[in-house]
ZAMARGU-4260 file (C-alpha; in steps of 0.2 Angstrom, whole numbers, plus 5000, padded with zeros to 4 digits):
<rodrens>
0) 5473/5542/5643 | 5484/5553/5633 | 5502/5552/5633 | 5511/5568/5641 | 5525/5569/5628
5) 5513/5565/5613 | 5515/5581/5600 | 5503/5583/5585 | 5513/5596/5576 | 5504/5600/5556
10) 5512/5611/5547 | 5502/5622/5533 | 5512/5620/5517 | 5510/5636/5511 | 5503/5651/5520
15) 5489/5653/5508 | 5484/5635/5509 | 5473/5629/5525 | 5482/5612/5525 | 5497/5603/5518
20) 5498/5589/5506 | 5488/5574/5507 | 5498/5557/5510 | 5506/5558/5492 | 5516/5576/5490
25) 5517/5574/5473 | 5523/5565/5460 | 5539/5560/5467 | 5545/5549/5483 | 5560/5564/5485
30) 5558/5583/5482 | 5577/5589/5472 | 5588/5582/5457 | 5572/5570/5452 | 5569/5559/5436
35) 5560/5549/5429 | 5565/5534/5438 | 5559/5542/5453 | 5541/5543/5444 | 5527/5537/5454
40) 5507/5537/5452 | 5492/5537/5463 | 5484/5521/5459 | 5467/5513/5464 | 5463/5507/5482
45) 5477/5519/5491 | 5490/5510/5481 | 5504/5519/5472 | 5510/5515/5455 | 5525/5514/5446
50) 5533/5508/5432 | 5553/5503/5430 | 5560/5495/5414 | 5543/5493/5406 | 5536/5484/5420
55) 5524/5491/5431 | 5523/5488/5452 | 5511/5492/5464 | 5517/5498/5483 | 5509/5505/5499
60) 5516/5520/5507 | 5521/5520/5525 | 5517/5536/5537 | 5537/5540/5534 | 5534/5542/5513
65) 5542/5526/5507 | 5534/5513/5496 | 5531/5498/5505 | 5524/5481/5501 | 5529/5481/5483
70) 5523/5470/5469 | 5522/5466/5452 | 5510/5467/5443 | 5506/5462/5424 | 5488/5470/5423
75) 5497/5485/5413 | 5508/5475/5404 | 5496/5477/5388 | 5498/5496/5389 | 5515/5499/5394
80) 5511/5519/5399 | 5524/5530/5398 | 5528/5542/5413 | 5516/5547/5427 | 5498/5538/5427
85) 5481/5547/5432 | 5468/5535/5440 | 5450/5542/5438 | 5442/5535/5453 | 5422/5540/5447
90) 5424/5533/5429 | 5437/5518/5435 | 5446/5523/5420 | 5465/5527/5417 | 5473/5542/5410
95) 5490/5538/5402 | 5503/5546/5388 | 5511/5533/5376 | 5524/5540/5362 | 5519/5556/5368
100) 5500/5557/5366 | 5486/5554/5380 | 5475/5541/5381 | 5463/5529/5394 | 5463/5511/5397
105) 5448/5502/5407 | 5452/5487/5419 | 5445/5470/5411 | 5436/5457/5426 | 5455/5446/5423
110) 5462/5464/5431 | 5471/5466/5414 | 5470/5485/5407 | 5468/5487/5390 | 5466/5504/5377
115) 5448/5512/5378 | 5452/5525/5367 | 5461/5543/5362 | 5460/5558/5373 | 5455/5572/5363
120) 5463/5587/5370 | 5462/5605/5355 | 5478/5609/5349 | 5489/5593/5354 | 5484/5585/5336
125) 5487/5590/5318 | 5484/5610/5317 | 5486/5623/5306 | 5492/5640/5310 | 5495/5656/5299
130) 5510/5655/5289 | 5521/5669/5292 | 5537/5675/5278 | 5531/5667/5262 | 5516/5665/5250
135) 5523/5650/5243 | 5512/5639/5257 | 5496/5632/5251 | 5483/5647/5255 | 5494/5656/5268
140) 5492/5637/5279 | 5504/5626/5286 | 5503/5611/5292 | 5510/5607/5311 | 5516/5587/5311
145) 5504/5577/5321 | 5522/5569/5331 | 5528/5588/5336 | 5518/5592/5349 | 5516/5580/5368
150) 5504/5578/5381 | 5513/5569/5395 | 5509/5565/5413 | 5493/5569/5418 | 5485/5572/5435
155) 5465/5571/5438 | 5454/5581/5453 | 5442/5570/5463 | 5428/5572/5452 | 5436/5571/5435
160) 5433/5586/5428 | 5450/5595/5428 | 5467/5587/5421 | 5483/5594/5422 | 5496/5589/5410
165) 5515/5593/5405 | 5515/5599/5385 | 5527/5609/5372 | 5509/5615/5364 | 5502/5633/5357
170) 5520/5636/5353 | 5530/5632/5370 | 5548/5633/5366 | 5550/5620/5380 | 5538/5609/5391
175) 5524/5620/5400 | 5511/5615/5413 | 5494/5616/5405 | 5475/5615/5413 | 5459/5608/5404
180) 5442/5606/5412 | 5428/5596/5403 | 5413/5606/5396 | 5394/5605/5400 | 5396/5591/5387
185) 5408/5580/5397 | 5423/5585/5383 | 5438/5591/5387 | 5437/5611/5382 | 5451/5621/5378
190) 5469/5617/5388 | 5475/5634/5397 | 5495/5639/5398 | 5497/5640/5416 | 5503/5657/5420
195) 5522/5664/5424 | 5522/5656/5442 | 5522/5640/5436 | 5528/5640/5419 | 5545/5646/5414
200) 5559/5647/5400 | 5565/5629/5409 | 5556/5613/5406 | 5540/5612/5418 | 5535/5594/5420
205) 5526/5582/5430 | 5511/5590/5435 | 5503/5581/5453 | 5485/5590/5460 | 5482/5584/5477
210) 5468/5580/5485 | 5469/5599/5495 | 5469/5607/5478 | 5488/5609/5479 | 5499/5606/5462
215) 5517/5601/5464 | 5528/5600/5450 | 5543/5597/5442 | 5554/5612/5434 | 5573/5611/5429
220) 5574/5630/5430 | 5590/5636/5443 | 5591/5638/5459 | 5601/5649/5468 | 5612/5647/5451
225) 5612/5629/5452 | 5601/5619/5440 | 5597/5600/5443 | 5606/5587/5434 | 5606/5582/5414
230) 5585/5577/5412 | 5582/5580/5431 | 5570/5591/5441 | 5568/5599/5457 | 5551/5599/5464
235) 5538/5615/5467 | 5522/5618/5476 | 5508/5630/5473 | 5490/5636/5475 | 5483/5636/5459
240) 5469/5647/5464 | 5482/5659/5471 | 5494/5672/5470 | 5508/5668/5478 | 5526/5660/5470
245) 5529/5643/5469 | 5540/5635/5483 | 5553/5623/5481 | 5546/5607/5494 | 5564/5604/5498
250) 5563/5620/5507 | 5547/5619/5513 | 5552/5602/5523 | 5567/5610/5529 | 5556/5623/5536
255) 5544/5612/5544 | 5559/5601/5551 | 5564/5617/5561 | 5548/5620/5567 | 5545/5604/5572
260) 5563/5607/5582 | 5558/5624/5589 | 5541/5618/5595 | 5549/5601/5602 | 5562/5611/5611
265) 5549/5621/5618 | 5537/5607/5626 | 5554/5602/5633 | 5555/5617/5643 | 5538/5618/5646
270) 5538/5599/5653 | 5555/5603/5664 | 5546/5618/5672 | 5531/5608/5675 | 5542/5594/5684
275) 5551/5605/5694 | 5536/5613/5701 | 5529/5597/5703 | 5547/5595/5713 | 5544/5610/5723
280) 5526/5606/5727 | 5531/5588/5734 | 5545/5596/5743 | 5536/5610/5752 | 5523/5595/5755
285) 5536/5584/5764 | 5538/5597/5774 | 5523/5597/5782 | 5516/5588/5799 | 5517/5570/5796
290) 5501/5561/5791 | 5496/5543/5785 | 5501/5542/5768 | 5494/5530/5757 | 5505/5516/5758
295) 5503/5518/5777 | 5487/5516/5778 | 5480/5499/5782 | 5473/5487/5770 | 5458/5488/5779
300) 5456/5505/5778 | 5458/5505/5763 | 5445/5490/5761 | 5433/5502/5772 | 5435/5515/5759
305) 5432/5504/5745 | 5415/5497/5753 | 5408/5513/5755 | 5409/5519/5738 | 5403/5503/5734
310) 5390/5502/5745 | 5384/5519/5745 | 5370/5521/5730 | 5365/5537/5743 | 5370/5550/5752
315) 5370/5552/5771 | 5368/5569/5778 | 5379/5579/5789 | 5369/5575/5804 | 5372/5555/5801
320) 5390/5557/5797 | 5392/5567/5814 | 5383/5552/5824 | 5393/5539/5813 | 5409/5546/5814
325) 5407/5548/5835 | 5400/5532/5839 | 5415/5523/5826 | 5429/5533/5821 | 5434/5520/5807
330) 5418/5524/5800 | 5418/5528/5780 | 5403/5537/5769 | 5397/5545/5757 | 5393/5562/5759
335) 5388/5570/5742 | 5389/5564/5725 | 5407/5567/5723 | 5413/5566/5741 | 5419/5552/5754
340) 5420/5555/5771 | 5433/5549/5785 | 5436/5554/5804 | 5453/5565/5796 | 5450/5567/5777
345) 5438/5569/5764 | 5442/5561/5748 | 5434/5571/5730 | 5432/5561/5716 | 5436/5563/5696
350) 5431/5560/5680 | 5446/5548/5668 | 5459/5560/5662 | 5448/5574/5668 | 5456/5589/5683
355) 5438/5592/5687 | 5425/5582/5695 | 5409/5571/5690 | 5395/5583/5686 | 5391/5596/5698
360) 5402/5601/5713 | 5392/5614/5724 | 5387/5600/5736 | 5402/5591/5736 | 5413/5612/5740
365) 5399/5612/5754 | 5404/5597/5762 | 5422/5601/5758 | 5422/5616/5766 | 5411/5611/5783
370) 5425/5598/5787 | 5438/5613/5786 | 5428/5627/5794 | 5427/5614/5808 | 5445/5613/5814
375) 5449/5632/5811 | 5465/5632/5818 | 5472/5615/5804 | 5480/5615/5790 | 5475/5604/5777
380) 5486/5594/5762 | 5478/5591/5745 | 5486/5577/5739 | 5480/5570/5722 | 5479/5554/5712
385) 5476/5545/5696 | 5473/5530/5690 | 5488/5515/5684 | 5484/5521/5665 | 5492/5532/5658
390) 5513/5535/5658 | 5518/5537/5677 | 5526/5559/5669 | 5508/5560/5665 | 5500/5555/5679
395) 5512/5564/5689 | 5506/5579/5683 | 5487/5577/5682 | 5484/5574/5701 | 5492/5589/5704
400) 5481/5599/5694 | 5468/5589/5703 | 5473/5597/5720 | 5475/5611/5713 | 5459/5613/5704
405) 5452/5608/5722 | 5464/5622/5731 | 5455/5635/5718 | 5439/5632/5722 | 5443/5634/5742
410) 5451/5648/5740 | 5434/5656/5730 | 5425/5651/5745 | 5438/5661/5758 | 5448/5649/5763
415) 5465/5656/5768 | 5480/5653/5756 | 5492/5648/5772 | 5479/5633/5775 | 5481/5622/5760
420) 5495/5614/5754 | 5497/5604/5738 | 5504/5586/5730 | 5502/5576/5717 | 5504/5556/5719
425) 5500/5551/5703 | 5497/5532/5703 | 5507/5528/5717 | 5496/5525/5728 | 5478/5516/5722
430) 5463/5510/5734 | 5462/5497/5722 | 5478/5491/5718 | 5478/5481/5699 | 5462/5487/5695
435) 5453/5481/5681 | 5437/5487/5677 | 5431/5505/5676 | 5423/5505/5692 | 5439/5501/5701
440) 5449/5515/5692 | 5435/5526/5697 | 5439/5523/5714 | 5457/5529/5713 | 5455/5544/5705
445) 5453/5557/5716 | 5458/5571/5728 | 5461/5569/5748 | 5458/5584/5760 | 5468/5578/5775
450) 5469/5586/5793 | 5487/5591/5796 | 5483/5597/5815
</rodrens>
């Protein structure tokens, strides 16, 4: 049975997005003043990746963000990557930057990763470009050293057929965000600057694609005229595919922490209202004409009650329940396939969890409202109950939508309002106390229709 005060609250991270960020966020465990100690990879196996001091560790994440079950690990140890790692989970390869040019490694059986070969990406290797301001350069060319432009960091999507990577290429007067997606070839084409809401006149770096198709990264551009330390970045999201500006994820949580507040102060209320009309209702019950309550009645009532249902794989008409009940008053039956019968009650019977009743219920209202059309002048008190499942606040609260679900429906069939009273008794009081097996919950869940006079 659910619990009462259980709240699933998901935030959408940005309003053009349909979801938020799968289990990593992005590249880093924190979301301001971030560097490159605070690099961390999407590893094979739902593992995360990291590398500290040139040595590299494998970790878990826990359902809070923090690494967990950290180990060392010397299966990069030949590699030595620098910066953020891409795993390709189709091709089992991975995507690494060493000295500041991209590469992949394939695991061996041993677990050991070693190079595979050079990632050719256009532009990040030895290019010439129009010389500009003097004809003394060989044929209007020069030459751009192979060591003066980086690929660093990359991210993969699922599938492996688009890379983001952080790179000072085409000209960047800093470190820009770039995308590439692989030709009908399986090559990598041509890298594409992203545009003005990623990139800027600050560094953009660590590039992370979620699984959503979400990119965080890092930018040491200012904020509210603050920049981050020395080498350090604050941390961005966006929808690539979008239009809208990129948001810094330190606000972002902020804002879903004060949601998360507003909408747990408002179940609050909304569970303090309930309780004190659950108050009410057992007040204005307590009220009424006494009546055996359940934990007044006889065990062997309550035993009487518990045979019938067991015993009863039929119903017994009207007719037989009038000769029953005058030749034994004790006498208790099944009258409908929802209803058991007493001298003074009639007790309806639920689904688990459910405020309405096994199946159809135009039988079981028939029988219902015989029993109160015979005694004209009574009132009557719907009392409901659950089964021992559950917290006892929830509980509390499901019989008396129970009772009250069955006061709706009497009312649709004209019964007067001033007749029915209504209470919920949670689990208090069971016909099978302990019970173990469904069929014994079955029995106390359920609605009693009790003669008051």
């Amino acid at each position: 049975m659910k619990k009462l005060f259980l709240i699933l609250f998901v935030i959408g991270v940005f309003s053009s997005m349909e979801s938020g960020f799968c289990s990593q966020r992005s590249s880093f465990l924190k979301t301001k003043n971030v560097g490159v100690k605070d690099v961390i990879s999407r590893y094979k196996d739902g593992k995360i990746l990291f590398v500290r001091n040139d040595s590299a560790f494998v970790a878990d994440l826990d359902e809070d963000g923090n690494l967990i079950n950290l180990t060392y690990t010397e299966d990069l140890d030949k590699i030595s990557p620098d910066g953020q790692v891409a795993y390709g989970n189709k091709s089992g390869k991975l995507y690494f930057s060493k000295a500041g040019k991209l590469y992949t490694a394939k695991q061996k059986k041993s677990g050991e990763w070693t190079m595979d070969k050079s990632v050719k990406i256009l532009g990040s290797g030895v290019e010439r470009d129009k010389y500009r301001g003097s004809v003394m350069a060989y044929a209007n060319w020069r030459y751009m050293p192979n060591d003066s432009v980086v690929v660093l960091n990359p991210t993969l999507n699922e599938d492996e057929t688009v890379m983001y990577f952080a790179s000072n290429m085409y000209g960047s007067k800093s470190l820009d965000i770039f995308k590439v997606e692989k030709d009908v070839d399986g090559e990598w084409g041509v890298p594409q600057r992203m545009d003005v809401r990623v990139n800027s006149s600050s560094d953009e770096n660590y590039p992370f694609l979620a699984d959503d198709g979400s990119l965080t990264f890092g930018s040491d551009r200012p904020v509210r005229n603050t920049r981050p330390d020395e080498g350090k970045y604050d941390v961005y999201g966006v929808n690539p595919q979008g239009t809208s500006k990129p948001r810094l994820l330190a606000d972002i949580d902020e804002e879903a922490a004060r949601k998360l507040a507003e909408e747990k102060k408002r179940e609050e209320e909304r569970l303090l209202a309930e309780q004190k009309r659950l108050e009410e209702a057992s007040r204005a019950a307590d009220s009424l004409t006494a009546y055996a309550q359940d934990d007044n009645r006889s065990a062997d009532q309550n035993k009487r009650i518990e045979d019938a249902l067991n015993n009863s794989k039929t119903t017994v008409s009207k007719r037989r329940l009038d000769e029953a009940l005058k030749k034994n008053p004790d006498t208790v039956l099944k009258v409908s396939p929802n209803v058991v019968a007493t001298k003074e009650m009639r007790i309806f019977y639920f689904e688990f969890d459910k405020d309405i009743p096994n199946g159809t219920y135009k039988e079981d209202f028939e029988v219902v409202l015989d029993f109160i059309n015979s005694y004209p002048n009574s009132q009557f008190l719907l009392v409901g109950h659950t089964d021992e499942r559950g917290t006892f606040e929830y509980n509390d609260v499901l019989s008396l939508k129970r009772a009250e679900w069955v006061r709706f429906h009497l009312l649709l069939r004209d019964v007067k309002l001033d007749r029915l009273k209504v209470r919920g008794d949670g689990e208090y009081h069971p016909i099978v106390k302990n019970a173990q097996t469904e069929e014994d919950h079955q029995k106390n869940r359920r609605v009693e229709i009790i003669k008051l006079n």
